[in-house]
SEVOLUM-852941 format. One record per atom (N, C-alpha, C): residue number from 1; x, y, z. Coordinates in steps of 0.1 Angstrom, whole numbers. Example, Ala and Ser with C-alpha at 12.3 -4.5 7.8 and 13.67 -1.06 7.14 Angstrom:
% SEVOLUM-852941
1,132,-57,78
1,123,-45,78
1,132,-33,78
2,128,-22,71
2,137,-11,71
2,129,0,79
***
This chain:
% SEVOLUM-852941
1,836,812,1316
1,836,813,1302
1,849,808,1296
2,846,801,1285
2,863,795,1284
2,867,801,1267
3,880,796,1259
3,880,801,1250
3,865,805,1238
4,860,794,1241
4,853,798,1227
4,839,807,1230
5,840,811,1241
5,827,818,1247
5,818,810,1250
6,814,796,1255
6,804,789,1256
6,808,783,1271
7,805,785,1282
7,800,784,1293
7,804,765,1293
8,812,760,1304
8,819,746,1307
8,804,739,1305
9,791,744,1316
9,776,733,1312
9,774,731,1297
10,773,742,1291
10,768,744,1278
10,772,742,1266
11,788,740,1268
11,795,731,1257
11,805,718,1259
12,816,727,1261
12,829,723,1265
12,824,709,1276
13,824,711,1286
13,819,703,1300
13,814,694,1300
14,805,690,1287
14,801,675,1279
14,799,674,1268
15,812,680,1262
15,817,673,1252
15,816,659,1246
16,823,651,1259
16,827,640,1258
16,813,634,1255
17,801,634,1263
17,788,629,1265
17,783,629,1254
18,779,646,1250
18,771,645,1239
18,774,654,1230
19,783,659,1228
19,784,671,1219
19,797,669,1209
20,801,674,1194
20,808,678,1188
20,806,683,1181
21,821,691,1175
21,824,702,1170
21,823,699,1154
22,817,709,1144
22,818,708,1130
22,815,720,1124
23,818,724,1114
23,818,733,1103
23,808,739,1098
24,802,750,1099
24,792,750,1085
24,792,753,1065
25,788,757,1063
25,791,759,1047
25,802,774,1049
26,797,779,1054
26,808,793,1056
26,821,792,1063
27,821,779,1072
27,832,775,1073
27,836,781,1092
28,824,785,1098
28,825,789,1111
28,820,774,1117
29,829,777,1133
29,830,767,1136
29,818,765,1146
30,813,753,1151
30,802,751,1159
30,801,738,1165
31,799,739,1182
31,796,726,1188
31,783,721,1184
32,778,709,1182
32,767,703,1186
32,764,698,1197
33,751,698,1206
33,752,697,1218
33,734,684,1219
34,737,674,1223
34,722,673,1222
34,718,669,1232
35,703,676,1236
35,695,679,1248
35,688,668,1253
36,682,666,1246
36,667,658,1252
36,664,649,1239
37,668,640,1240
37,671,630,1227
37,679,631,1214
38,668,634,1208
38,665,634,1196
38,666,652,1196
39,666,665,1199
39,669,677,1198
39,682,680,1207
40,683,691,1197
40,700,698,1197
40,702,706,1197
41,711,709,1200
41,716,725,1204
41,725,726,1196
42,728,742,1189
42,740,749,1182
42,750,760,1190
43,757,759,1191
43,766,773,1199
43,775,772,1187
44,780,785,1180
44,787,793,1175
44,799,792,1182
45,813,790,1176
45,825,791,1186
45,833,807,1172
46,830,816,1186
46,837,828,1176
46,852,828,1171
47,855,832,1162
47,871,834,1164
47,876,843,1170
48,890,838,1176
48,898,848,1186
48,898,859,1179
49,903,871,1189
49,901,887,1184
49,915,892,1190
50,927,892,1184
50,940,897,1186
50,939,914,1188
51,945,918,1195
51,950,934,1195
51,960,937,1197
52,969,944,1185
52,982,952,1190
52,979,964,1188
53,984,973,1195
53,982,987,1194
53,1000,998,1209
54,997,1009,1199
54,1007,1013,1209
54,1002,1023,1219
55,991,1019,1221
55,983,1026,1234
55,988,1029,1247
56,993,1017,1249
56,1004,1012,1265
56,990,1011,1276
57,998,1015,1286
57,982,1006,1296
57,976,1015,1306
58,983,1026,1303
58,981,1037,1316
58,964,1047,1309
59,961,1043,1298
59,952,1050,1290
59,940,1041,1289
60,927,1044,1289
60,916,1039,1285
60,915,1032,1268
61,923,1036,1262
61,918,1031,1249
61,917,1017,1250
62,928,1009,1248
62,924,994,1245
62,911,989,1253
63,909,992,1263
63,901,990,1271
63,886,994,1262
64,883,1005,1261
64,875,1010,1250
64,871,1001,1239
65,886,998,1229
65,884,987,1220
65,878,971,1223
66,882,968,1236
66,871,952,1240
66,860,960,1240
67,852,969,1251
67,839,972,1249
67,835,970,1242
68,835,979,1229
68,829,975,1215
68,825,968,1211
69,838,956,1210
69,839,946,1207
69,827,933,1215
70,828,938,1226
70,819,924,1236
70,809,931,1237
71,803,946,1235
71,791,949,1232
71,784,943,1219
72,792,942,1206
72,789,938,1200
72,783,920,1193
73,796,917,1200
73,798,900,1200
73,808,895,1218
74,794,896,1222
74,795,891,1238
74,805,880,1243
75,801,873,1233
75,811,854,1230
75,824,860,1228
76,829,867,1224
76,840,870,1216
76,850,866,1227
77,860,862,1223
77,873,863,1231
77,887,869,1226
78,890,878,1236
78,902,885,1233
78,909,887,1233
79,923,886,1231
79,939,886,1233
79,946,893,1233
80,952,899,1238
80,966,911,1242
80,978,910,1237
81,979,911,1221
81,993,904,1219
81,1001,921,1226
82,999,928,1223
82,1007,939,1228
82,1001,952,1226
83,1003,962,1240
83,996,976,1233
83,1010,986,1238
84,1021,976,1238
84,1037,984,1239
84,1041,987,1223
85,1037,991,1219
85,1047,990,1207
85,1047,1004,1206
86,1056,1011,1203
86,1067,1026,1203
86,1061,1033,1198
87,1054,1044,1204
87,1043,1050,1196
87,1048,1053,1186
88,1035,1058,1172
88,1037,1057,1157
88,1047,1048,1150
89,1057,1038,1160
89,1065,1032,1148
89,1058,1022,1139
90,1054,1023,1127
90,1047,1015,1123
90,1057,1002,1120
91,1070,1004,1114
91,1075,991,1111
91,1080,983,1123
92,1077,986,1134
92,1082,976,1146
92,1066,969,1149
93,1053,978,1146
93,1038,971,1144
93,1036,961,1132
94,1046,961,1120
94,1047,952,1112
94,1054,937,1117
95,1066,940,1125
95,1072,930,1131
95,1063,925,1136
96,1062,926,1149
96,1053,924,1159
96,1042,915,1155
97,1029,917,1144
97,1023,915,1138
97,1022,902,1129
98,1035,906,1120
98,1046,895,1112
98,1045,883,1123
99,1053,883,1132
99,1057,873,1140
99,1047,868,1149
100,1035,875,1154
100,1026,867,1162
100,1017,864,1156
101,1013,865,1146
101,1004,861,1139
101,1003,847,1134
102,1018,845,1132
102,1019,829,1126
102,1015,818,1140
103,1015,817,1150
103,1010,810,1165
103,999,809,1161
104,988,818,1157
104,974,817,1159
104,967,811,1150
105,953,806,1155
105,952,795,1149
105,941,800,1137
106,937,795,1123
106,928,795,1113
106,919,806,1120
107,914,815,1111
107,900,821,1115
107,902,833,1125
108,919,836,1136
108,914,848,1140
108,916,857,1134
109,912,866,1142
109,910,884,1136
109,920,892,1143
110,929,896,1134
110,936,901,1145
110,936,919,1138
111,936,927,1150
111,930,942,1150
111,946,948,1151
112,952,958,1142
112,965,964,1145
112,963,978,1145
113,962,984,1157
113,964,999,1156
113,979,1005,1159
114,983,1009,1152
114,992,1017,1153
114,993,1032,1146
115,984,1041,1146
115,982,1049,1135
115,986,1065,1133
116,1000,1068,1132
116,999,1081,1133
116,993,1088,1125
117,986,1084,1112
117,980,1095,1099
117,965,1090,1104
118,958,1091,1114
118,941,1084,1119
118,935,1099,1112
119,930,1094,1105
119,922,1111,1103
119,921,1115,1088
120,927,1109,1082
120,934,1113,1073
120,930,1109,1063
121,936,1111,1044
121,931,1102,1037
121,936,1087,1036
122,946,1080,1044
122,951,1066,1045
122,935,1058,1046
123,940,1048,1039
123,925,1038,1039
123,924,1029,1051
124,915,1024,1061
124,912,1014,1066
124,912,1000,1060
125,917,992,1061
125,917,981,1052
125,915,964,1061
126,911,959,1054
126,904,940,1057
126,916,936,1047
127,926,926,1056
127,929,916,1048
127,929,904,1052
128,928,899,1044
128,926,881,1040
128,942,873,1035
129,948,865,1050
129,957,858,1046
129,962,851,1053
130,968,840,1053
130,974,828,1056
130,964,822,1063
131,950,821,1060
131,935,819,1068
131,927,825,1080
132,937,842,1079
132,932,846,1092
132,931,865,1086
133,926,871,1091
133,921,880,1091
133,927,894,1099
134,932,903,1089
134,939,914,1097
134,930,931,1094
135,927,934,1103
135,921,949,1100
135,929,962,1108
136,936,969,1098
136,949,977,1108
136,943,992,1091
137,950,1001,1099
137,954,1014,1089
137,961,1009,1081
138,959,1016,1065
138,969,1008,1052
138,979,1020,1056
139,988,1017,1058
139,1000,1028,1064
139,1017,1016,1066
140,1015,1008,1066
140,1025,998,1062
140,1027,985,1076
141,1015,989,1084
141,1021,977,1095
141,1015,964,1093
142,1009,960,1078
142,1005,953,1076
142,1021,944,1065
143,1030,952,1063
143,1038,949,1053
143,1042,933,1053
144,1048,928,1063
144,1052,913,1063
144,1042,904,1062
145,1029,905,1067
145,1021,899,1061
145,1019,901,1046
146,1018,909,1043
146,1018,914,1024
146,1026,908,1019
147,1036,905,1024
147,1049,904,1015
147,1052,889,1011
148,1048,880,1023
148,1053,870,1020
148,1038,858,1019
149,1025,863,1013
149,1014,853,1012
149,1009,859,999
150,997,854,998
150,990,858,986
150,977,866,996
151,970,875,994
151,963,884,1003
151,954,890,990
152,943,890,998
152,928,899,993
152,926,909,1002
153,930,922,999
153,926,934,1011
153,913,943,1000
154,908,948,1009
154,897,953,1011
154,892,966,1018
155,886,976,1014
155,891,991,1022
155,876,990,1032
156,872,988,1041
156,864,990,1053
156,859,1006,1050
157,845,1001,1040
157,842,1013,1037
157,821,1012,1042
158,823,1003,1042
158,808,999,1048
158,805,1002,1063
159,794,1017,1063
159,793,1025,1074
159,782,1012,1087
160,780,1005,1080
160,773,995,1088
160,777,993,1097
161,790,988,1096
161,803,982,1106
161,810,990,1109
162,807,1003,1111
162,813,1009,1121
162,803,1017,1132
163,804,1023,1142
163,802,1032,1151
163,792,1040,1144
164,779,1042,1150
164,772,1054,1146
164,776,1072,1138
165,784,1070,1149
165,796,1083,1146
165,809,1078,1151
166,817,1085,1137
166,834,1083,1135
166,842,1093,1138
167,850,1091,1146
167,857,1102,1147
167,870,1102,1143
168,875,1119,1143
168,890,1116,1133
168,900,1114,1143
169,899,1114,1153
169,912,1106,1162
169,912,1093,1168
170,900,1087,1169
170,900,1074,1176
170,893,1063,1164
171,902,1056,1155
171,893,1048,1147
171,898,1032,1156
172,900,1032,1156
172,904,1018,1166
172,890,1016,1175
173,884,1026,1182
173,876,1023,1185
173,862,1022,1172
174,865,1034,1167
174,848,1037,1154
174,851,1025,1146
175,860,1022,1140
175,860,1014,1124
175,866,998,1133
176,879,998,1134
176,882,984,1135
176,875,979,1148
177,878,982,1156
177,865,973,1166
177,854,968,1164
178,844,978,1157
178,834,968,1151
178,835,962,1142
179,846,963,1134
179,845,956,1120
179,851,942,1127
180,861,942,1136
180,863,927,1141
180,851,919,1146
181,842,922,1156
181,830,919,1162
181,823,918,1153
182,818,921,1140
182,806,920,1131
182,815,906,1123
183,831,903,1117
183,834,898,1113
183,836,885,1123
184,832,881,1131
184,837,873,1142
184,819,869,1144
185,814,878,1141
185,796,873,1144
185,792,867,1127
186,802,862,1115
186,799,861,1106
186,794,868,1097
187,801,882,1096
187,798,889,1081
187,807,886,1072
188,804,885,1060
188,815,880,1048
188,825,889,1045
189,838,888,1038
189,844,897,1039
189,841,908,1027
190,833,905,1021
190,833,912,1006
190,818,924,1009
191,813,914,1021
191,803,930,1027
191,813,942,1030
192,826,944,1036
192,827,959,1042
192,835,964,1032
193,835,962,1021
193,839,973,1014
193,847,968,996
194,850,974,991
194,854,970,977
194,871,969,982
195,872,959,969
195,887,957,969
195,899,965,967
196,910,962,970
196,926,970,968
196,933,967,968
197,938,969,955
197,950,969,946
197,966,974,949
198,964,982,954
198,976,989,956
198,977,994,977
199,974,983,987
199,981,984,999
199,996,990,1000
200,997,1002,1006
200,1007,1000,1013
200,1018,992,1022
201,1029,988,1015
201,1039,978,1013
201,1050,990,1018
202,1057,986,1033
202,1071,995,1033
202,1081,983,1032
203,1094,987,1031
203,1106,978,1029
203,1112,973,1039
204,1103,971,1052
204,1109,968,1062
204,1119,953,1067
205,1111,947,1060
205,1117,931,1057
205,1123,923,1050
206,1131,934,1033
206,1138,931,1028
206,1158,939,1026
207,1165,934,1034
207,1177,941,1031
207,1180,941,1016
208,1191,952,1013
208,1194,959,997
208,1201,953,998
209,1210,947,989
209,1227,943,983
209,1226,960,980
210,1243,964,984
210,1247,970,984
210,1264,968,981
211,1268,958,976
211,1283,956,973
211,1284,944,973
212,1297,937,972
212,1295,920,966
212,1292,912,977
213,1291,918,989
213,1296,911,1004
213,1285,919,1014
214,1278,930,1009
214,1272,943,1019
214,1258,944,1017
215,1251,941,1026
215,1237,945,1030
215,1233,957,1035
216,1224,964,1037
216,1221,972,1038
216,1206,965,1048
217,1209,972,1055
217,1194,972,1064
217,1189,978,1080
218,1179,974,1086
218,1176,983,1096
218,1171,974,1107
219,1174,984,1119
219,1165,976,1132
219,1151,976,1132
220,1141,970,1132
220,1130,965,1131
220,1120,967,1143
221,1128,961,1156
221,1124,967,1171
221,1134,960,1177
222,1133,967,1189
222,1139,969,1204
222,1126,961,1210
223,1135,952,1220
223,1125,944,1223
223,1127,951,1240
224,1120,946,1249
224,1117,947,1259
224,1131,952,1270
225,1142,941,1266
225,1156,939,1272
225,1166,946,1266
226,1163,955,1257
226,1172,960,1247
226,1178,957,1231
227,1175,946,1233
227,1180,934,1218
227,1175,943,1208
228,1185,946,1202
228,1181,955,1187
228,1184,944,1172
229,1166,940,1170
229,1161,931,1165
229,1160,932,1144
230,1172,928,1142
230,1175,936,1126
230,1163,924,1115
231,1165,934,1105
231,1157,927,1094
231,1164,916,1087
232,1177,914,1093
232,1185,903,1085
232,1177,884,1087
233,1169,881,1080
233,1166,867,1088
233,1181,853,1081
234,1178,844,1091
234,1185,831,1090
234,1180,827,1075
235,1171,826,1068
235,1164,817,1059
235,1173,824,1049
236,1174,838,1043
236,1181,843,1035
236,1198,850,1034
237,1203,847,1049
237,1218,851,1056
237,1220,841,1062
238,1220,825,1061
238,1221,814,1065
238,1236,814,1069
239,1246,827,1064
239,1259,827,1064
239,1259,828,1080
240,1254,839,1080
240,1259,846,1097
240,1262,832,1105
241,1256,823,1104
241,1261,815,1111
241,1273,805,1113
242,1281,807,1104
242,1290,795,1102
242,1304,801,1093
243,1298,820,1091
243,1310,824,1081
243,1312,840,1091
244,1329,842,1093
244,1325,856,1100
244,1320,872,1091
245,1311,875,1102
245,1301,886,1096
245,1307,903,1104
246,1304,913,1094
246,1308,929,1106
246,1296,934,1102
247,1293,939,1112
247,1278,947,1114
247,1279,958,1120
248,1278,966,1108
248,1280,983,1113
248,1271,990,1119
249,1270,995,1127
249,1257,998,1132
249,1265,1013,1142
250,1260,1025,1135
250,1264,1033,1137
250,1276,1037,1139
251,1280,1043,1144
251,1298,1040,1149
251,1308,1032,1157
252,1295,1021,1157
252,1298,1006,1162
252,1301,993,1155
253,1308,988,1157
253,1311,975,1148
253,1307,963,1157
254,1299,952,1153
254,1301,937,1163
254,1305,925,1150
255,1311,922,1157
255,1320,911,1145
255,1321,899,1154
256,1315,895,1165
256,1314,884,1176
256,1299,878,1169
257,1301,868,1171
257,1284,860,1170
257,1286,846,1180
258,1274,848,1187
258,1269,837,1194
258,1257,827,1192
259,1258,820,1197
259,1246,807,1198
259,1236,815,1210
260,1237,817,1218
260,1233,825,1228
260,1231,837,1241
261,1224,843,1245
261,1228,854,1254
261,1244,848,1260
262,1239,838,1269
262,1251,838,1281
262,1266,833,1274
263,1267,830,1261
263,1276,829,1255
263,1287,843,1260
264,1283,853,1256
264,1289,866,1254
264,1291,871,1271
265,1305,881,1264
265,1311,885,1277
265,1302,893,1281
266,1298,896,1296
266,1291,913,1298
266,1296,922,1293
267,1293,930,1290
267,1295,946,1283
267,1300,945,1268
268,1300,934,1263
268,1302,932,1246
268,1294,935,1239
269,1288,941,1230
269,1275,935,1220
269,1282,928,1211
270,1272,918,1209
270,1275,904,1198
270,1259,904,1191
271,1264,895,1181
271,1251,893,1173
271,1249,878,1171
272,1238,876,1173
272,1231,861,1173
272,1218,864,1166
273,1217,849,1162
273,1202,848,1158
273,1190,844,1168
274,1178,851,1168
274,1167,852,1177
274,1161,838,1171
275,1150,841,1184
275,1141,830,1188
275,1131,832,1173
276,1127,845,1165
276,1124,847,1155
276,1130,845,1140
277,1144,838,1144
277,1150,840,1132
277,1155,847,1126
278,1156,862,1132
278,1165,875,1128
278,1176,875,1138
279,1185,880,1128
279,1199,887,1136
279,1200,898,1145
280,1199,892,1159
280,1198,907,1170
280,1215,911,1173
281,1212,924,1179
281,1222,928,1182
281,1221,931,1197
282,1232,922,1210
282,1226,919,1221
282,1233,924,1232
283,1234,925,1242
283,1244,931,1253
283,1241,919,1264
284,1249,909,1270
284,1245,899,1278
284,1243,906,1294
285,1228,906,1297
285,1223,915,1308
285,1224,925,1309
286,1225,932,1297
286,1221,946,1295
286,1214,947,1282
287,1217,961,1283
287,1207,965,1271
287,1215,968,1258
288,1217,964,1245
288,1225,965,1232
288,1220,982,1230
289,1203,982,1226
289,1202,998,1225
289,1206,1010,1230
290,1207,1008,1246
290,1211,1019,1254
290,1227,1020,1253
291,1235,1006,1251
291,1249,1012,1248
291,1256,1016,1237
292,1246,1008,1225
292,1249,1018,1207
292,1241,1031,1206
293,1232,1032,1213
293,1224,1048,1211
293,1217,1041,1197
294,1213,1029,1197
294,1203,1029,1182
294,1191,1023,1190
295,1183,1027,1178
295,1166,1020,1180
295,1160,1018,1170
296,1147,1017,1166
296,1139,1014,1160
296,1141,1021,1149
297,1144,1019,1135
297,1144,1031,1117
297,1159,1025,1123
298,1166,1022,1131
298,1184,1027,1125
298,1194,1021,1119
299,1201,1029,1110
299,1206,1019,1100
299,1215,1009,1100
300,1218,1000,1092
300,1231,989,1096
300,1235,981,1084
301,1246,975,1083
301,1255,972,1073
301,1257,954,1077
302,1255,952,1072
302,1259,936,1072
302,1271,928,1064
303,1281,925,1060
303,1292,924,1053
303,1294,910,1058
304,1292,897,1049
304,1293,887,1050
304,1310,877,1044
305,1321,875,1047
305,1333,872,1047
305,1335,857,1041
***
């Protein structure tokens, strides 16, 4: 089976011969394949089905959520951006989210659980943006996508597309799993539910002025290696690079900046700009978090010279 669900004989594998790819009025994609002259064949190429969630991998859930999903739409193919993310942090599921989303191509779906309020009155929500499709808890890990596109969300209220029976602790499996797989088999977006006005939007991605020279802002996530990954990006602090910067960060100061890890002495923390374009705070083969005692929510000061 290859990306698009269609079997090397049956699509892909003679392409070249006899088949290509085109559009229909709704805008899903489809090989043409032709058989025996003059008759043809259609295969449906689904869109990819992203999952982030902070499940981790020692648990049945994600696993749970493909079922559904390939019970429902068999073709479907599906991707792992991550099920590490820190349990309930939602603004490090907004990062995450933020930043992998832009790689993928038109059309996918990408599913974000991160939910500590599952149960609750928080709405389930469908949004529509940068041509690709996000279904997560309206609880704020949708924020960077919100913030910086124009978006049509939508509350996932159409019992169709979900699970026979919902339950109040597992919606990742009841609501968004099928709503990706029904949306990936071509349901429109305006079938699951009426529109919304007022998503939840947290402040994770914009630093405050706080003095003529002073930002105000937070770590965002802790990446794998420790790098404590701030909200400051290059596009809007273009200084940090070329002007000296102090970055308070608890009862720590780093006033060093590099071009890269091995720049920096061992046991220093310095701050550089990431492969994402935010200002980390780094320890060269170690961990920046474990030696400031900060993480994910913690606060920090930026003061540009």
């Amino acid at each position: 089976m290859n990306a698009g669900g269609i079997s090397e004989r049956a699509g892909y594998g003679r392409r070249e011969r006899c088949g290509h790819f085109r559009e229909d009025r709704s805008g899903r994609v489809m090989i043409e394949i032709e058989t025996r002259g003059t008759h043809e064949t259609y295969f449906y190429l689904m869109p990819l089905i992203t999952l982030t969630t902070d499940f981790g991998e020692t648990d049945h859930f994600a696993g749970v959520m493909k079922g559904v999903i390939l019970s429902l739409a068999p073709r479907a193919t599906i991707v792992d951006i991550t099920h590490g993310v820190t349990p309930f942090e939602t603004a490090e599921a907004a990062f995450t989210i933020g930043e992998a989303a832009r790689y993928f191509p038109k059309k996918t779906i990408h599913v974000v659980v991160v939910d500590p309020g599952v149960g609750s009155e928080r709405r389930p929500i469908l949004v529509e943006a940068e041509g690709q499709y996000f279904l997560a808890p309206d609880n704020g890990v949708l924020s960077l996508i919100l913030a910086r596109s124009r978006c049509k969300v939508r509350r996932l209220a159409n019992r169709r597309f979900q699970l026979k029976e919902v339950s109040n602790t597992f919606h990742g499996r009841d609501i968004f799993a099928p709503a990706a797989a029904h949306l990936a088999r071509g349901a429109k977006p305006a079938q699951f539910g009426p529109l919304v006005n007022d998503p939840l939007r947290t402040p994770i991605g914009e630093p405050t002025r706080i003095g003529t020279r002073c930002w105000a802002g937070a770590v965002m996530k802790v990446d794998r290696f420790g790098n404590l990954i701030t909200n400051y990006h290059v596009s809007r602090f273009p200084q940090v690079q070329t002007r000296p910067i102090v970055l308070n960060a608890g009862v720590h100061t780093v006033e060093k900046v590099v071009r890269c890890y091995a720049e920096a002495e061992p046991g220093t923390p310095v701050a550089l700009v990431g492969s994402s374009g935010y200002l980390e705070i780094a320890l060269n083969q170690g961990s920046a978090a474990k030696a400031l005692g900060l993480g994910t929510g913690a606060s920090l000061e930026l003061s540009i010279y």
